[in-house]
N, C-alpha and C positions, 0 to 999 in steps of 0.2 A: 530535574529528571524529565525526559523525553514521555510526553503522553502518547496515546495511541494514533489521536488525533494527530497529531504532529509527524508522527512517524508515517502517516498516510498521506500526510502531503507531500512528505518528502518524496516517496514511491512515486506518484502521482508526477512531481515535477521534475524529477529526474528521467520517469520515462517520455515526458515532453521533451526536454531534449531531445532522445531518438527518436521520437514519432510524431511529434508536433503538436495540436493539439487535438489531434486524436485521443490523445491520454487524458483527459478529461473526459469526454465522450464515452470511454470503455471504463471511467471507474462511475459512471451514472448509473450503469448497467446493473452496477454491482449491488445486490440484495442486503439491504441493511444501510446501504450510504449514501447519503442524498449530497449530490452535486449542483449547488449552486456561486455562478461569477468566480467560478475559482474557488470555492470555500469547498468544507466537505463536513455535513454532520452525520455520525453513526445515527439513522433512524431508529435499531431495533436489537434485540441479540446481543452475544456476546460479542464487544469489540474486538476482540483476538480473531475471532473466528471471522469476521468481518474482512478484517485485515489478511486474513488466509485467502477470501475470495477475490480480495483485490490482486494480489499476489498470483492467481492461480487464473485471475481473467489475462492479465497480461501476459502469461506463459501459454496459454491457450491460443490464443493470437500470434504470439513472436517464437515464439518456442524457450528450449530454456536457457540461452543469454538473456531475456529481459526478464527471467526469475534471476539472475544473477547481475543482472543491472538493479533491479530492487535489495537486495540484499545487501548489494555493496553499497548505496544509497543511504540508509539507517545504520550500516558498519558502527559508527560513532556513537551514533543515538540509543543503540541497545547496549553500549556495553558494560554501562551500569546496571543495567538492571536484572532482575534474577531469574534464571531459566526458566520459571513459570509463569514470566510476568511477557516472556517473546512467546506474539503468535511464532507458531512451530513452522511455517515456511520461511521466516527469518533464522531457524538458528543455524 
């Protein structure tokens, strides 16, 4: 089963592809998730919700194709698991 963690990196490195590595840089940003060398640990809060603001930094910036470049990113990865279990800017 895909953790939350996982699922962040996936976002993360799939919006590298279109933005380079600036997409590392804007999930540092991000309140609750500490980026380091590539890695990413949830510091604080709820992971879901964590996962919202990564979601919601990169559509903030790109607009919303790269909410929809995340989404389709974790496609796989959520689809086991159960509608409470997807932060809600994934479903």
């Amino acid at each position: 089963m895909a953790t939350l963690d996982q699922i962040a990196t996936k976002i993360i490195t799939e919006q590298e592809l279109v933005i380079g590595p600036l997409a590392w840089s804007e999930a540092g940003k991000v309140q609750g998730l500490q980026v380091s060398d590539h890695h990413i640990t949830f510091n604080d809060g709820d992971q879901k919700e964590v996962v919202n603001r990564l979601v919601s930094q990169y559509e903030r910036l790109f607009g919303r194709a790269s909410h929809e470049v995340c989404r389709e990113a974790v496609a796989s990865m959520i689809a086991d698991l159960k509608p409470e279990e997807i932060p809600s800017s994934l479903r």
